[in-house]
PyMOL CGO cylinders between C-alpha atoms (Angstrom):
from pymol import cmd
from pymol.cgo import CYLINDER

trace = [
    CYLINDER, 115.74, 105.68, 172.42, 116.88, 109.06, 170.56, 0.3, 1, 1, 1, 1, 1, 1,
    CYLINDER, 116.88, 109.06, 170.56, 115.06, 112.30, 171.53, 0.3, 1, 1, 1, 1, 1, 1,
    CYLINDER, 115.06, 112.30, 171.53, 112.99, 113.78, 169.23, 0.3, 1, 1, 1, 1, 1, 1,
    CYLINDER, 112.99, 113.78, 169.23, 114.70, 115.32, 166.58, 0.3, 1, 1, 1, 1, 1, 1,
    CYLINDER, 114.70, 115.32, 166.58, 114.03, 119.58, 165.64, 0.3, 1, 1, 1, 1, 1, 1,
    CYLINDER, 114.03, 119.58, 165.64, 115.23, 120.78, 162.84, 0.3, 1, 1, 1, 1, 1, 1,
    CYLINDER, 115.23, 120.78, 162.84, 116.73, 124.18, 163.42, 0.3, 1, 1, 1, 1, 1, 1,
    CYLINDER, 116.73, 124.18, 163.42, 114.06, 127.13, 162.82, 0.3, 1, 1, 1, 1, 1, 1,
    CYLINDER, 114.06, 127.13, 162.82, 115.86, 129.27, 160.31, 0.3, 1, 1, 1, 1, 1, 1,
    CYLINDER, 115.86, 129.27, 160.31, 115.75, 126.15, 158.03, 0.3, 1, 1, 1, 1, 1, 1,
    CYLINDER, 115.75, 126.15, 158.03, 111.55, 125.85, 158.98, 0.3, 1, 1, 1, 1, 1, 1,
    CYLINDER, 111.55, 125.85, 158.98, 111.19, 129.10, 158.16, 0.3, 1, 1, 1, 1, 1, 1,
    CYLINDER, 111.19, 129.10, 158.16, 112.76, 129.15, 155.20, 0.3, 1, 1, 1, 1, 1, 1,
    CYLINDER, 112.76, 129.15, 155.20, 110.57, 125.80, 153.81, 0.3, 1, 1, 1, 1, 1, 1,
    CYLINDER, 110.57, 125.80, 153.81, 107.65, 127.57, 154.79, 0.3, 1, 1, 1, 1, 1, 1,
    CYLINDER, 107.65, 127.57, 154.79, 108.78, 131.04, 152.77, 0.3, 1, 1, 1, 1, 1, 1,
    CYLINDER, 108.78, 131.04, 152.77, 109.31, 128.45, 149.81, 0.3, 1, 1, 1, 1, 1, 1,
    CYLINDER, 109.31, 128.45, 149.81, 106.15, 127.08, 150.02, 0.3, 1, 1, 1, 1, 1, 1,
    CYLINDER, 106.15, 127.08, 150.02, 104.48, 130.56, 150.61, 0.3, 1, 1, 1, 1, 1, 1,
    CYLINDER, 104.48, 130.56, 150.61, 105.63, 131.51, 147.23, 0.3, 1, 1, 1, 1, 1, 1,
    CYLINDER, 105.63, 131.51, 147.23, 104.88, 128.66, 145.48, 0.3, 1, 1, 1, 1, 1, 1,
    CYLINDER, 104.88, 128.66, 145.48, 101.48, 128.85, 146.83, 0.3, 1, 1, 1, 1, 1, 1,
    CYLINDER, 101.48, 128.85, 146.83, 101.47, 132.97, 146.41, 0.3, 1, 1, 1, 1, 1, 1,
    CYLINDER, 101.47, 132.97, 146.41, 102.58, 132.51, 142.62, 0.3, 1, 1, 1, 1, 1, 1,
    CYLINDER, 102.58, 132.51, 142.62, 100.04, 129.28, 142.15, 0.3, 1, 1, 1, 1, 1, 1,
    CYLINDER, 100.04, 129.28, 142.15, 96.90, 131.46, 142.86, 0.3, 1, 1, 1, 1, 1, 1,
    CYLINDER, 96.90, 131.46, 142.86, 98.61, 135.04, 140.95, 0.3, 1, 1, 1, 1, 1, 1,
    CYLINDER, 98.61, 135.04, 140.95, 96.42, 135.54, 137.63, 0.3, 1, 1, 1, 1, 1, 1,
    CYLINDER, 96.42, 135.54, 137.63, 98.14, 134.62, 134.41, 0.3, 1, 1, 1, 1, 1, 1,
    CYLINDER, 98.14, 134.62, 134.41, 98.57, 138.48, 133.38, 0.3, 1, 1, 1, 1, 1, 1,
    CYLINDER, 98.57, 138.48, 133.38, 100.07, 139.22, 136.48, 0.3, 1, 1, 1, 1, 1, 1,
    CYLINDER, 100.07, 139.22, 136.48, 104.01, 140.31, 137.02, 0.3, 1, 1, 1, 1, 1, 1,
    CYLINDER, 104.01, 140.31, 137.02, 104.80, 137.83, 139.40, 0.3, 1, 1, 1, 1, 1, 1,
    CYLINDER, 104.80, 137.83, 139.40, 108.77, 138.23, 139.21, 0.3, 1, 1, 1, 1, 1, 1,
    CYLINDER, 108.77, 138.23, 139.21, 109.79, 139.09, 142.35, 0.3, 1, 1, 1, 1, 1, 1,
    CYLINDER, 109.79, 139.09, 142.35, 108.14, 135.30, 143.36, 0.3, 1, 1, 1, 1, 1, 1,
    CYLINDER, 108.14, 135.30, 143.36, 109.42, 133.66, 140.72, 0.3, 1, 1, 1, 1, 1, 1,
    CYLINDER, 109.42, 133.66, 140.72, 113.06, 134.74, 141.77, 0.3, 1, 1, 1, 1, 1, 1,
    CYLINDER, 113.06, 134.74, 141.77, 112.25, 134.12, 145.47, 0.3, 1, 1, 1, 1, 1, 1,
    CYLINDER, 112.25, 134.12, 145.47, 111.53, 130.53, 143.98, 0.3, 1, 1, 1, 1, 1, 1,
    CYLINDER, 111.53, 130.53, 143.98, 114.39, 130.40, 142.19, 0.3, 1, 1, 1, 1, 1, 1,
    CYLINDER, 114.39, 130.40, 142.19, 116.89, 131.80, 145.62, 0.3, 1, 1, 1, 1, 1, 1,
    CYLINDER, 116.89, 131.80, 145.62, 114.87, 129.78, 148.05, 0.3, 1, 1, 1, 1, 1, 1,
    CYLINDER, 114.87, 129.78, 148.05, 115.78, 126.37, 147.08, 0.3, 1, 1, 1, 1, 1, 1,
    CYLINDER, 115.78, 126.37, 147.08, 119.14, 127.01, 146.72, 0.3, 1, 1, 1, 1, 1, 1,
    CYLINDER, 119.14, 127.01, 146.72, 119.65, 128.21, 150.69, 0.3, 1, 1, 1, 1, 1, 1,
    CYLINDER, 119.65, 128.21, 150.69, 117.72, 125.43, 151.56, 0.3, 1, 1, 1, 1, 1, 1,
    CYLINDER, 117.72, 125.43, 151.56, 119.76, 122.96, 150.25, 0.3, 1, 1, 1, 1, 1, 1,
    CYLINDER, 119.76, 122.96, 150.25, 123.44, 124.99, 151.64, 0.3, 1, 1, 1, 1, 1, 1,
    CYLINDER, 123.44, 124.99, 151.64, 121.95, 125.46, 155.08, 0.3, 1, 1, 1, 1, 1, 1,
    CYLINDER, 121.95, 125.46, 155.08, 124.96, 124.92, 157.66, 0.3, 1, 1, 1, 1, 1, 1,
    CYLINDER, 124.96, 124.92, 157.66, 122.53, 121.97, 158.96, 0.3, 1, 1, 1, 1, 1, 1,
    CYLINDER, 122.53, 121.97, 158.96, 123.09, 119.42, 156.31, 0.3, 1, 1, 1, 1, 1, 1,
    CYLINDER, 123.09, 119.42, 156.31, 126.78, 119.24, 157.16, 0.3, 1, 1, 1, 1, 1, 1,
    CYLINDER, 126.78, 119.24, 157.16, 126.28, 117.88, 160.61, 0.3, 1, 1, 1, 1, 1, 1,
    CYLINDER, 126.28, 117.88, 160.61, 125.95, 114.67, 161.67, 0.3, 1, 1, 1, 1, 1, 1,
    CYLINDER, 125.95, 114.67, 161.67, 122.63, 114.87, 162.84, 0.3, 1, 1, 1, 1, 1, 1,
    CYLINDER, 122.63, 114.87, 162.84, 121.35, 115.87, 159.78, 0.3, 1, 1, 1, 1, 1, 1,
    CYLINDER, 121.35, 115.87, 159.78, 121.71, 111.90, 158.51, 0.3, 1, 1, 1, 1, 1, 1,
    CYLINDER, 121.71, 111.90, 158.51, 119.17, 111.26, 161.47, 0.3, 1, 1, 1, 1, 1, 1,
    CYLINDER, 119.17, 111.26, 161.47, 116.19, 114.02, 160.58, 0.3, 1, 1, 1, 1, 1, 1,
    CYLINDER, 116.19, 114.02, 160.58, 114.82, 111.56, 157.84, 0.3, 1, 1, 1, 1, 1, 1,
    CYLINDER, 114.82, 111.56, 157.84, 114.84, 108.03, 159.84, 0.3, 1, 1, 1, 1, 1, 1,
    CYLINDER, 114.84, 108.03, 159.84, 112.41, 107.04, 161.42, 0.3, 1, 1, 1, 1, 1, 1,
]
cmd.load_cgo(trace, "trace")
């Protein structure tokens, strides 16, 4: 039986920044200048998806159960 996997915390806290602004620019008023969260939605995914964890090995394990 594997331990349980972690994922490393840098990488949870940047899903939960990326969710934060989604959520942050889902509430904002129409009128309102939300820029700055619309670019943080634009960075965010993209250092998700080049954290240094999904080029190790373990990283094919997170998702199974």
């Amino acid at each position: 039986m594997r331990p349980p996997f972690r994922f490393p915390e840098d990488l949870i806290t940047l899903q939960r920044a990326w969710q934060q602004a989604y959520a942050e620019l889902a509430q904002a008023p129409a009128e309102a200048a939300m820029t700055t969260l619309r670019h943080r939605l634009i960075a965010l995914p993209g250092t998700l998806c080049t954290h240094p964890h999904w080029t190790t090995p373990a990283a094919r394990w997170s998702s199974s159960p």
